[in-house]
LOLUMDREN-988754 format. One record per residue (C-alpha): residue in three letters; chain; x, y negated, z. Coordinates in pm, 1 decimal, always signed. Layout:
BEGIN
+------+------+----------+----------+----------+
| code | unit |       xx |       yy |       zz |
+------+------+----------+----------+----------+
|  ALA |    A |        X |        Y |        Z |
...
+------+------+----------+----------+----------+
***
This chain:
BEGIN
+------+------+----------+----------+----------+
| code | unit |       xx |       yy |       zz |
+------+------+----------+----------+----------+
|  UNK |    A |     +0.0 |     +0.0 |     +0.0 |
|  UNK |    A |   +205.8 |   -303.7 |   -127.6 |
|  UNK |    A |   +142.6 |   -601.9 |    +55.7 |
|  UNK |    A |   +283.7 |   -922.3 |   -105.6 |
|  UNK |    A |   +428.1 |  -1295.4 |    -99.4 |
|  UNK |    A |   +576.2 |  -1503.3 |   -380.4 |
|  UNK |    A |   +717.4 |  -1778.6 |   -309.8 |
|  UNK |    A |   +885.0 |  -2051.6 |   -557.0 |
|  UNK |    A |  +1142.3 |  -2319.6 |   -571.9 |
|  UNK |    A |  +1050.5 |  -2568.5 |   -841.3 |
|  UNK |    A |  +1365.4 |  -2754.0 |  -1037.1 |
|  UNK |    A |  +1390.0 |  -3135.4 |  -1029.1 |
|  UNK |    A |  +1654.3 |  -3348.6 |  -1045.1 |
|  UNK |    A |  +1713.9 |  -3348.0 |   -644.7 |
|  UNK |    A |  +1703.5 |  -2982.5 |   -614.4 |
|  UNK |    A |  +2038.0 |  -2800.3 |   -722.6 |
|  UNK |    A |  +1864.6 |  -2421.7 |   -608.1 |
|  UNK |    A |  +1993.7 |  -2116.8 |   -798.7 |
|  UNK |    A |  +1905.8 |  -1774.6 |   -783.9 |
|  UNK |    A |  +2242.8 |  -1746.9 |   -651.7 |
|  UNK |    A |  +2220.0 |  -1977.8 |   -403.9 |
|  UNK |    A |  +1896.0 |  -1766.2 |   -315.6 |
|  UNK |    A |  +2108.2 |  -1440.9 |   -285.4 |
|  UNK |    A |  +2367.0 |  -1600.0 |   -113.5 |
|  UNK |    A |  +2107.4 |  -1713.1 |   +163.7 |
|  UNK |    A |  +1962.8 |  -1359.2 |   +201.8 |
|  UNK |    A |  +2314.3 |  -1190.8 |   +258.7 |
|  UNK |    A |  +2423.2 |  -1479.8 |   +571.2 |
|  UNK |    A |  +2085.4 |  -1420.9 |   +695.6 |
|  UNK |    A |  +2069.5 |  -1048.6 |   +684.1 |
|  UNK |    A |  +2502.9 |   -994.7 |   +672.6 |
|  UNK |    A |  +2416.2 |   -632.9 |   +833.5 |
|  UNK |    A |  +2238.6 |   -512.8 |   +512.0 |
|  UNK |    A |  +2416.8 |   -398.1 |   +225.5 |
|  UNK |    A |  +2234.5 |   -617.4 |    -57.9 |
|  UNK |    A |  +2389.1 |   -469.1 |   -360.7 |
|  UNK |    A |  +2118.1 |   -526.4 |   -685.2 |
|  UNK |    A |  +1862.6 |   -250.9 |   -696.6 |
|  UNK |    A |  +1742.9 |   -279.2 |  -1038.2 |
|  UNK |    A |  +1555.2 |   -548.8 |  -1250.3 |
|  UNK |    A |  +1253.9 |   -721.6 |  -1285.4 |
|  UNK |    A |  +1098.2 |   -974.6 |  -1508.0 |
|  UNK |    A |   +797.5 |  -1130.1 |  -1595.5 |
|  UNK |    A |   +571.5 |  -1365.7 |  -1887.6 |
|  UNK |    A |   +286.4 |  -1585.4 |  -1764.8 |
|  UNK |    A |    +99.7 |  -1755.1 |  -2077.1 |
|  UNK |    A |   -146.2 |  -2050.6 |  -2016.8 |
|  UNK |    A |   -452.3 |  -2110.0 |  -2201.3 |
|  UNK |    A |   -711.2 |  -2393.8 |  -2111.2 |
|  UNK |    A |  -1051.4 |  -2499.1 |  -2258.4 |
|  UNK |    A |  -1000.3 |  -2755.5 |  -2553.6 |
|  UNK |    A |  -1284.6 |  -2980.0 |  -2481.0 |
|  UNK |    A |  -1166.6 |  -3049.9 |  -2122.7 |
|  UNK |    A |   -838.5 |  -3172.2 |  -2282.0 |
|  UNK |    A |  -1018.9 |  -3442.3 |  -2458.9 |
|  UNK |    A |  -1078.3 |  -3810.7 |  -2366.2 |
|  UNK |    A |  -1366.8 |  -3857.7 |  -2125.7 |
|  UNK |    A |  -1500.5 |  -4078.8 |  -2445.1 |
|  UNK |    A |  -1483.1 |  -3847.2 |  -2666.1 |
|  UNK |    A |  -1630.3 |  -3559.4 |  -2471.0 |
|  UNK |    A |  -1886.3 |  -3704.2 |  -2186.4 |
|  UNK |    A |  -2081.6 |  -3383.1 |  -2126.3 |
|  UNK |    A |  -1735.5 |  -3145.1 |  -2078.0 |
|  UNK |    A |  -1749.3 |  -3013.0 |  -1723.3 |
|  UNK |    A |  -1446.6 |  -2890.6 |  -1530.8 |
|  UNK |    A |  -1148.2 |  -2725.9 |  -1706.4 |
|  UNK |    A |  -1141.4 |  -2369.6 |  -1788.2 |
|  UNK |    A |   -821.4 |  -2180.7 |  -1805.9 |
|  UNK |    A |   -747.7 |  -1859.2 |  -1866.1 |
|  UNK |    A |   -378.0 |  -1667.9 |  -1805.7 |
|  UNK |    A |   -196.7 |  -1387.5 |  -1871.8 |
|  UNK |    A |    +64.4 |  -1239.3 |  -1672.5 |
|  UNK |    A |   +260.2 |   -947.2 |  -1779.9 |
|  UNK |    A |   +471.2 |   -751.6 |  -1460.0 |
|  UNK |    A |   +745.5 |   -495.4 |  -1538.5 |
|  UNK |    A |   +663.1 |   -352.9 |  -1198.4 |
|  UNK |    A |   +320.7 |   -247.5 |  -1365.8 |
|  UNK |    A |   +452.2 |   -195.9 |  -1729.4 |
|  UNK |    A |   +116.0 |    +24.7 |  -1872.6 |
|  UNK |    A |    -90.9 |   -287.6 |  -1830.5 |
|  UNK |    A |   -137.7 |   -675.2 |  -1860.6 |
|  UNK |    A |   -377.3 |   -909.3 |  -1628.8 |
|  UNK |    A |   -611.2 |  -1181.6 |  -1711.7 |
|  UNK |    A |   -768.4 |  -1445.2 |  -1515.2 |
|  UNK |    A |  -1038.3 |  -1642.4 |  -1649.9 |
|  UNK |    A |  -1271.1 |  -1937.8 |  -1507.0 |
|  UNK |    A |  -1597.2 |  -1789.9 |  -1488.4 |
|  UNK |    A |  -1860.5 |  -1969.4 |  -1722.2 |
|  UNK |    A |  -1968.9 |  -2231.4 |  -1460.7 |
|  UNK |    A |  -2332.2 |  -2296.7 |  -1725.2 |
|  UNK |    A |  -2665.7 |  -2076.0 |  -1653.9 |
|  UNK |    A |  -2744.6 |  -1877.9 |  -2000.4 |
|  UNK |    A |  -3044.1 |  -2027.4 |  -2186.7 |
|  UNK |    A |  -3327.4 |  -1703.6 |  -2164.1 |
|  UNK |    A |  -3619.5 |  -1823.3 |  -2404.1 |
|  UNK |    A |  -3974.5 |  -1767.8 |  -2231.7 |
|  UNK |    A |  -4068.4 |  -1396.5 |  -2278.6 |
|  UNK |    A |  -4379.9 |  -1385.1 |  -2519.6 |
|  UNK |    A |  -4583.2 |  -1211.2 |  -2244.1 |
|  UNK |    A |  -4508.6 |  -1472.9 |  -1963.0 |
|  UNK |    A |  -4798.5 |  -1594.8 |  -1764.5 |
|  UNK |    A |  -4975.5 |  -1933.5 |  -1936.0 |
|  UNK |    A |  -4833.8 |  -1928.6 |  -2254.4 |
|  UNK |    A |  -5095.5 |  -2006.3 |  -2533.5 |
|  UNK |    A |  -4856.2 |  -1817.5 |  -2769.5 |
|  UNK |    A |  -4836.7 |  -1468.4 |  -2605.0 |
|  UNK |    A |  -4812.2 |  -1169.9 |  -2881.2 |
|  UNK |    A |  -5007.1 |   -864.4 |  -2732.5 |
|  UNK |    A |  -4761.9 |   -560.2 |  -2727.7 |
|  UNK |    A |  -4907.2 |   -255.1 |  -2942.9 |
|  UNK |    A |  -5011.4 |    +53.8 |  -2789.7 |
|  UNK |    A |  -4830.8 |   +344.7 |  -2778.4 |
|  UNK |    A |  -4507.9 |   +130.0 |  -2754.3 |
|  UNK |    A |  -4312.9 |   +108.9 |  -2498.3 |
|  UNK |    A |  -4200.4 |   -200.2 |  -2309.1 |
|  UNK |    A |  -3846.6 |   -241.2 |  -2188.7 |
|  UNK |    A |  -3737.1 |   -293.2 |  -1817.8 |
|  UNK |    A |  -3697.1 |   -720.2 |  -1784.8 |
|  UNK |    A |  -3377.2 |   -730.9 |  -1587.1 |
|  UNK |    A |  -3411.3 |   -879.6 |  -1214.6 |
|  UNK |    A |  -3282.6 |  -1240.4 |  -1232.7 |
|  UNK |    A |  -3180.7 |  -1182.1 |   -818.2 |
|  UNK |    A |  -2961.2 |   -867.0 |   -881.3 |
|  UNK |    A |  -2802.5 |   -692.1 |  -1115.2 |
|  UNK |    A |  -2761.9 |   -318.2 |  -1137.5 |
|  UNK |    A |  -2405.7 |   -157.3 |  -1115.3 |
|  UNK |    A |  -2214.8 |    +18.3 |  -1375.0 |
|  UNK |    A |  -2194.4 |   +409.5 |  -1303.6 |
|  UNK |    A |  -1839.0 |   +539.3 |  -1241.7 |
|  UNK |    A |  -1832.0 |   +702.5 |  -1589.5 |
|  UNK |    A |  -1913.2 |   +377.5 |  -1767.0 |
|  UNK |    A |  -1637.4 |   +145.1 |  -1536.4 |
|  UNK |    A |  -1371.2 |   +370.1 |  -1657.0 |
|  UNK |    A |  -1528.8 |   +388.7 |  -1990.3 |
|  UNK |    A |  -1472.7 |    +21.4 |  -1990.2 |
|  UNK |    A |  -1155.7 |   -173.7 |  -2202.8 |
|  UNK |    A |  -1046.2 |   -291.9 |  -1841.7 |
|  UNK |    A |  -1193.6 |   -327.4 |  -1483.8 |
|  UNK |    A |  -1289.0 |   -653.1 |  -1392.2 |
|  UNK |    A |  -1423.1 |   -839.8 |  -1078.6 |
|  UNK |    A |  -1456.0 |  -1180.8 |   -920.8 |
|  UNK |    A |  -1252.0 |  -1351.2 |   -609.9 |
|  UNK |    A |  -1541.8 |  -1473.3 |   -484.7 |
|  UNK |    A |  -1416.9 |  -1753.8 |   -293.2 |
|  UNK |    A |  -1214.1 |  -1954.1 |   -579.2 |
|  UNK |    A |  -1305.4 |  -2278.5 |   -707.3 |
|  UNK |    A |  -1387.7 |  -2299.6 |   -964.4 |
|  UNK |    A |  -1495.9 |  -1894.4 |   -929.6 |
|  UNK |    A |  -1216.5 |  -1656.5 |  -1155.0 |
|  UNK |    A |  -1252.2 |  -1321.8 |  -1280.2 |
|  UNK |    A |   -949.7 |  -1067.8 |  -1310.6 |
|  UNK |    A |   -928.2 |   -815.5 |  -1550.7 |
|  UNK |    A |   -652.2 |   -529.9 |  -1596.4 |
|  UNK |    A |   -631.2 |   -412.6 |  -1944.5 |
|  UNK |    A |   -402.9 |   -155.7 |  -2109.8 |
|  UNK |    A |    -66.2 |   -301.7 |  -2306.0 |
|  UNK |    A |   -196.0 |   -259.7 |  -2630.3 |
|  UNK |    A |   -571.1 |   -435.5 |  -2529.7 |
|  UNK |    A |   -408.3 |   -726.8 |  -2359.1 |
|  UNK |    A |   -151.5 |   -796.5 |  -2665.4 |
|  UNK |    A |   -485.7 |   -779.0 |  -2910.2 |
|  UNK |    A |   -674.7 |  -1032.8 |  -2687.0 |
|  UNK |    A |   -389.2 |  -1268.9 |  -2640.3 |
|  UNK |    A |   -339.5 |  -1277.7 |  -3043.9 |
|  UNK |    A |   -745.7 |  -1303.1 |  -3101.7 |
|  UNK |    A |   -711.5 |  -1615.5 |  -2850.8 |
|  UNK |    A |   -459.5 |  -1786.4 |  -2999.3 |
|  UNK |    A |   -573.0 |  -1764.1 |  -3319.5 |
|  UNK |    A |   -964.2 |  -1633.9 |  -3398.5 |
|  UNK |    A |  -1047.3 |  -1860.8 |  -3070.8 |
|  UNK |    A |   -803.0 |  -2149.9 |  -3137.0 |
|  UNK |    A |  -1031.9 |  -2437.0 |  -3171.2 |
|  UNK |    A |  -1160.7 |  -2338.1 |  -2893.0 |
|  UNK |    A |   -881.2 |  -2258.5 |  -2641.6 |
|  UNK |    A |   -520.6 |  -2439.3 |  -2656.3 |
|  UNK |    A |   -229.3 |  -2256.9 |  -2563.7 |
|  UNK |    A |    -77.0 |  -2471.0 |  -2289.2 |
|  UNK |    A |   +264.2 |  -2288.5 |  -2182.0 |
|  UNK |    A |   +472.8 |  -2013.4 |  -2152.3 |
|  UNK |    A |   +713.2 |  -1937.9 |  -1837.4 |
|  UNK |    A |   +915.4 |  -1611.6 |  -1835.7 |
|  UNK |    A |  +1147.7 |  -1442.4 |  -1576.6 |
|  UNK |    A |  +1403.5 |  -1265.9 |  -1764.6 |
|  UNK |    A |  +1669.6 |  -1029.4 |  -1566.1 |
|  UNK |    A |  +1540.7 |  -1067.9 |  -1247.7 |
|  UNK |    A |  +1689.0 |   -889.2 |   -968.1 |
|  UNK |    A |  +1610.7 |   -645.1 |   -682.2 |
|  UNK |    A |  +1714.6 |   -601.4 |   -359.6 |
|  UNK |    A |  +1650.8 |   -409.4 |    -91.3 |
|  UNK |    A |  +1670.9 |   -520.1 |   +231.1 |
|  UNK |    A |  +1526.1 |   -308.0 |   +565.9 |
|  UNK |    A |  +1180.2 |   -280.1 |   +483.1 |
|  UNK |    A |  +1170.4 |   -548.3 |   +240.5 |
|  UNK |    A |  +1227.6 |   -532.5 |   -121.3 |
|  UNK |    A |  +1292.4 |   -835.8 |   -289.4 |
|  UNK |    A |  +1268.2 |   -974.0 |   -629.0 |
|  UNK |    A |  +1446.9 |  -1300.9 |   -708.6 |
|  UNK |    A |  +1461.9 |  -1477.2 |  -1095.4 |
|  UNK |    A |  +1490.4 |  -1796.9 |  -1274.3 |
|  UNK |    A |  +1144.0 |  -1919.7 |  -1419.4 |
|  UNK |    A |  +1233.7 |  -2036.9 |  -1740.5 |
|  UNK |    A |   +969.2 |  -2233.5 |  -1955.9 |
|  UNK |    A |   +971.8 |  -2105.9 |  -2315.3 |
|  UNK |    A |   +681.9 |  -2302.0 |  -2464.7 |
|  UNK |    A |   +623.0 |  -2544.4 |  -2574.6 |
|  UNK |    A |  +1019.1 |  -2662.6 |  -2497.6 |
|  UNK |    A |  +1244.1 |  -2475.4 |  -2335.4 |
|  UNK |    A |  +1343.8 |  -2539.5 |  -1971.7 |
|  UNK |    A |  +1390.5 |  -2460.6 |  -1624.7 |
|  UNK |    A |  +1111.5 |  -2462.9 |  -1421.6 |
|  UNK |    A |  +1228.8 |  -2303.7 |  -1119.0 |
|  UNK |    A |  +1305.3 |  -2024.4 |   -921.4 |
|  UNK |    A |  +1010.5 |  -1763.3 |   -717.4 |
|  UNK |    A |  +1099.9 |  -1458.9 |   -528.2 |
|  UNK |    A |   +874.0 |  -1231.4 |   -449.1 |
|  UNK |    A |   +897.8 |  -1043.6 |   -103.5 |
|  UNK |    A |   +698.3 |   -701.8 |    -75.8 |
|  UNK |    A |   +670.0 |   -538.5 |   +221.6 |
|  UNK |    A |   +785.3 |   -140.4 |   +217.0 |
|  UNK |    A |   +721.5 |    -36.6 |   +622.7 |
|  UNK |    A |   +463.5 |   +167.6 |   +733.6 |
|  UNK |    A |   +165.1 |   +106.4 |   +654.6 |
|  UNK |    A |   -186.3 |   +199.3 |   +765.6 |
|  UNK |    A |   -326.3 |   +327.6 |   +432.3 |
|  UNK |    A |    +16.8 |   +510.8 |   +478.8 |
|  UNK |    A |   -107.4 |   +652.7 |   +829.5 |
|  UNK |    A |   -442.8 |   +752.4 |   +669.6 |
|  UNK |    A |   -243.4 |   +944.5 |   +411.4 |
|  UNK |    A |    -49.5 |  +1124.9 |   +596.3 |
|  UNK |    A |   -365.9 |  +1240.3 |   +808.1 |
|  UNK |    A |   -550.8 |  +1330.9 |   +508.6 |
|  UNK |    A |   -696.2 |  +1707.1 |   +495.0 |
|  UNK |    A |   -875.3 |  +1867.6 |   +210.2 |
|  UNK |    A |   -822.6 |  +1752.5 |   -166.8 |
|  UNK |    A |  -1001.2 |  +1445.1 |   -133.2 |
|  UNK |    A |   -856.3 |  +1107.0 |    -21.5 |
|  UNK |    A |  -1159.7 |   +880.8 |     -3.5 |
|  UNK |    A |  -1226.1 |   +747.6 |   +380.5 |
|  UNK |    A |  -1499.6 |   +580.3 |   +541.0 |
|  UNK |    A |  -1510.5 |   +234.4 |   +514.0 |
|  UNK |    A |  -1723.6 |    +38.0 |   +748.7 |
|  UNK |    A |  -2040.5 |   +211.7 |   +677.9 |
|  UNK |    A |  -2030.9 |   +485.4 |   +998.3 |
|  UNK |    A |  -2067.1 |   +766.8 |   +803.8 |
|  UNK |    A |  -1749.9 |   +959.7 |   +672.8 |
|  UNK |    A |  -1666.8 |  +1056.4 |   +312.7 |
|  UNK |    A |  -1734.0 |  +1380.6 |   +230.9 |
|  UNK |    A |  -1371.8 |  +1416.0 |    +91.7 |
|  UNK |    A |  -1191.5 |  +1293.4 |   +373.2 |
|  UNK |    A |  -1023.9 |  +1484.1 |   +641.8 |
|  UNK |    A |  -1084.4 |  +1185.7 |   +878.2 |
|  UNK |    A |  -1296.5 |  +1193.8 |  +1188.6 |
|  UNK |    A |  -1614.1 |   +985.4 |  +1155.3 |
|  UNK |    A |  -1461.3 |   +842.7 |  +1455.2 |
|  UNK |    A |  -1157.1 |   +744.7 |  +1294.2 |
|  UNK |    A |  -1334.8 |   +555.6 |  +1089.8 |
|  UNK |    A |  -1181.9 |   +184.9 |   +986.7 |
|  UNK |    A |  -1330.8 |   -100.3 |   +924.7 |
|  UNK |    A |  -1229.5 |   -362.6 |   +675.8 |
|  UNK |    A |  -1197.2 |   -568.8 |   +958.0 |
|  UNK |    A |   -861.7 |   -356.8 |  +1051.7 |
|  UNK |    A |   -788.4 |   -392.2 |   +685.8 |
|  UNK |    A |   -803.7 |   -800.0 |   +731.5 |
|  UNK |    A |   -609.7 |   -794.4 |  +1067.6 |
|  UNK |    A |   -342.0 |   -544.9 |   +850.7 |
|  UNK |    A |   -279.8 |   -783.4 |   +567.1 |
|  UNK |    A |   -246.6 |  -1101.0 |   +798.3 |
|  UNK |    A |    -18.0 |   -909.8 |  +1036.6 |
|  UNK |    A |   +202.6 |   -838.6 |   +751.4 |
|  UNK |    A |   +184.1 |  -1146.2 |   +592.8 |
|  UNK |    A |   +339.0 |  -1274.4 |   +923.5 |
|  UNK |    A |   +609.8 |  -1058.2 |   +877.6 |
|  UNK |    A |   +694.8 |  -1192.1 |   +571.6 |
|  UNK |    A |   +664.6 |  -1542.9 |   +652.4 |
|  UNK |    A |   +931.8 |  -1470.6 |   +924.9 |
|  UNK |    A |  +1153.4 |  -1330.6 |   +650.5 |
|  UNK |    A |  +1109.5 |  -1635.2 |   +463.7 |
|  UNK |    A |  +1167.7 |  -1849.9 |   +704.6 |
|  UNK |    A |  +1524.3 |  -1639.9 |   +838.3 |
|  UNK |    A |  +1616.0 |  -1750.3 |   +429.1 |
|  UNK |    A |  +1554.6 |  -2098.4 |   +519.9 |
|  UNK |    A |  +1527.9 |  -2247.0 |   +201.3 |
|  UNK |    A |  +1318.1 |  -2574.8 |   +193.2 |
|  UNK |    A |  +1072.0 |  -2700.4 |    -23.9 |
|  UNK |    A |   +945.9 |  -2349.2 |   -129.7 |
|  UNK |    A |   +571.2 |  -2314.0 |   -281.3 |
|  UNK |    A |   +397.8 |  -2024.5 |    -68.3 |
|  UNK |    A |   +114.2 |  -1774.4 |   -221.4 |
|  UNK |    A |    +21.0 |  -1455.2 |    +26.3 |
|  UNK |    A |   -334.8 |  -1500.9 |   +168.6 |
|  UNK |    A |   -440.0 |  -1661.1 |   -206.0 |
|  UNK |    A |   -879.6 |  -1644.4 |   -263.9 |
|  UNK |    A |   -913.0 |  -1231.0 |   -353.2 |
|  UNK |    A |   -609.1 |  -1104.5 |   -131.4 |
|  UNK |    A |   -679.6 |   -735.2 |    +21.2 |
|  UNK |    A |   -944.3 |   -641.0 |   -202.4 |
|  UNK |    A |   -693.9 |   -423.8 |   -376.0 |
|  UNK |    A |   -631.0 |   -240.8 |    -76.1 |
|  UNK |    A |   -991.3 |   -198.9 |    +22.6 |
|  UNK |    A |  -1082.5 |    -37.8 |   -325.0 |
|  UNK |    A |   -786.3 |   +212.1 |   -272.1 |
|  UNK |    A |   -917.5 |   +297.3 |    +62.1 |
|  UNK |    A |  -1228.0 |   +405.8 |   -171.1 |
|  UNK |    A |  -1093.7 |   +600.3 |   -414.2 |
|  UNK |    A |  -1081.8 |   +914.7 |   -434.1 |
|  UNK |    A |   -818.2 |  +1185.6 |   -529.7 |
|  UNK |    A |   -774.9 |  +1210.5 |   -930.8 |
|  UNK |    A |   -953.9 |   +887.4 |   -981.5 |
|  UNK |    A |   -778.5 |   +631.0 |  -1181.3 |
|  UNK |    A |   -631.4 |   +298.2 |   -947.8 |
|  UNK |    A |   -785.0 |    +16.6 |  -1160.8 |
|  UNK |    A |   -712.6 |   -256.1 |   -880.9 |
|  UNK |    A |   -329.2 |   -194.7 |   -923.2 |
|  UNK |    A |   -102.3 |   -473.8 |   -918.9 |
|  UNK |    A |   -429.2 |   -754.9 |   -882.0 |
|  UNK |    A |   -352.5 |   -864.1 |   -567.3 |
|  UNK |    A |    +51.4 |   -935.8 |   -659.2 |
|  UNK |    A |   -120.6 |  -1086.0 |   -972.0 |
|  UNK |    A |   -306.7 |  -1348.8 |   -804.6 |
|  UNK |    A |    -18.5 |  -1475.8 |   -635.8 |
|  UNK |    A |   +221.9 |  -1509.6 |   -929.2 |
|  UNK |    A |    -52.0 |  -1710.0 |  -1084.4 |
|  UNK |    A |   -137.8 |  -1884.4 |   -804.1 |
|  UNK |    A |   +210.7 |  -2006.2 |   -736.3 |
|  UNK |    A |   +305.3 |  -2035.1 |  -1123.8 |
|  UNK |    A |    +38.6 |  -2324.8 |  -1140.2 |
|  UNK |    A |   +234.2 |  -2632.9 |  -1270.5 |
|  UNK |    A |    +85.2 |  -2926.6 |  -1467.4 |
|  UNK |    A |   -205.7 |  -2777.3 |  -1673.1 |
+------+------+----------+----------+----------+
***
């Protein structure tokens, strides 16, 4: 169960910060580890935003509040690509159903026809686990953003297609704002931390620096670790908050946890790592852990099952990177 925080060092003028200087910070605070490079790491974030909220208020009285949508690629999750979109903030226009109550224009319905179900405007009705997976990628919404965003994980070869169909079937529409990149980042392990560190390099529309994140995940135990370790049978779903227990989990009803202990899990741990930031004592860093969405992916895990695909993989990391990878839009 990875638990998260990026933080990043933007470039000015004032601010000579390397990822050297970063690495040479980690081994004077932490001189009993042996910090040689694990591996490497990199990353692309691309920017797109909503064209009419780039023109003049003039021009465009009636545009609303900017859309965006970005893409972030992670070689720590190289089968797939995420996307987070503003949510369409505008109610859809449903004409009056020809059957409606005082219309003068209501067109009897035939017998021996069937009418369809009208959806319920208060609720809508879930997809089935055969048609999620079915799906090109698995999407939901951190509820508490504003304006409200919706992730989606989709394969490689999906999220190349949509990026090209963007830029150039949707161009008029959406405006490719930037590209940042990390390119040969580096790992490095240190106790229970691992660490990423790499230069954020801007690549379009000009090329230059923009800064430099690190990205501290936390490798200790854990207590979806605890649960795992506890599991019986071939099953690995557990009860969550509901008081009954899964019928594939070796875990006493009384065992049961709570998302609750999830919450109080994740902001325990993101203590932790804000105490190993602040041992690096490097000033002027931009902070994403407990970003609108964080710990959902961990709940959903706690759901699945054994065999099941993980479709929240990776979201959680993702919101941070593109939290803290928000410069001028």
């Amino acid at each position: 169960m990875p638990i998260t925080g990026v933080y990043f060092i933007p470039a000015h003028p004032n601010n000579t910060q390397s990822a050297g200087v970063i690495v040479e910070r980690l081994r004077s605070a932490y001189s009993d580890e042996d910090l040689s490079p694990a591996g490497r790491w990199s990353l692309e974030q691309k920017l797109m935003r909503d064209t009419p909220s780039l023109l003049p208020a003039s021009a465009n009285p009636s545009a609303g509040k900017p859309r965006y949508m970005q893409f972030l690629y992670l070689t720590h999750y190289p089968k797939q690509g995420f996307v987070y979109t503003s949510e369409p903030t505008e109610k859809p226009y449903h004409p009056p159903s020809a059957t409606s109550p005082g219309s003068s224009n209501a067109t009897p319905i035939p017998q021996g026809i069937a009418q369809a179900p009208t959806p319920s405007a208060t609720s809508t009705q879930p997809l089935s686990q055969t048609q999620s997976q079915s799906s090109m990628g698995n999407s939901f919404t951190a509820s508490t953003d504003v304006p409200p965003m919706l992730m989606t994980i989709l394969p490689m070869q999906s999220y190349s297609m949509l990026f090209q169909h963007v830029v150039y079937a949707c161009q008029p529409f959406w405006a490719h704002r930037l590209t940042v990149s990390v390119q040969q980042g580096v790992i490095y392990d240190v106790g229970d931390f691992r660490v990423r560190v790499g230069e954020v390099r801007q690549t379009y529309p000009v090329a230059r620096s923009r800064g430099i994140v690190v990205e501290v995940e936390w490798r200790g135990p854990t207590l979806l670790d605890t649960l795992g370790s506890s599991q019986t049978g071939s099953g690995s779903g557990v009860s969550l908050g509901n008081g009954e227990q899964d019928a594939d989990s070796g875990i006493d009803v009384d065992f049961a946890i709570e998302e609750a202990d999830i919450d109080a899990e994740v902001a325990a741990t993101a203590e932790l790592i804000k105490e190993f930031w602040t041992r690096i004592g490097v000033p002027g860093a931009r902070e994403a852990i407990m970003v609108p969405g964080f710990g959902k992916e961990v709940k959903e895990r706690l759901r699945k099952v054994e065999g099941e695909a993980d479709l929240y993989a990776g979201t959680d990391l993702a919101r941070q990177y593109m939290e803290v990878l928000r410069f001028n839009r």
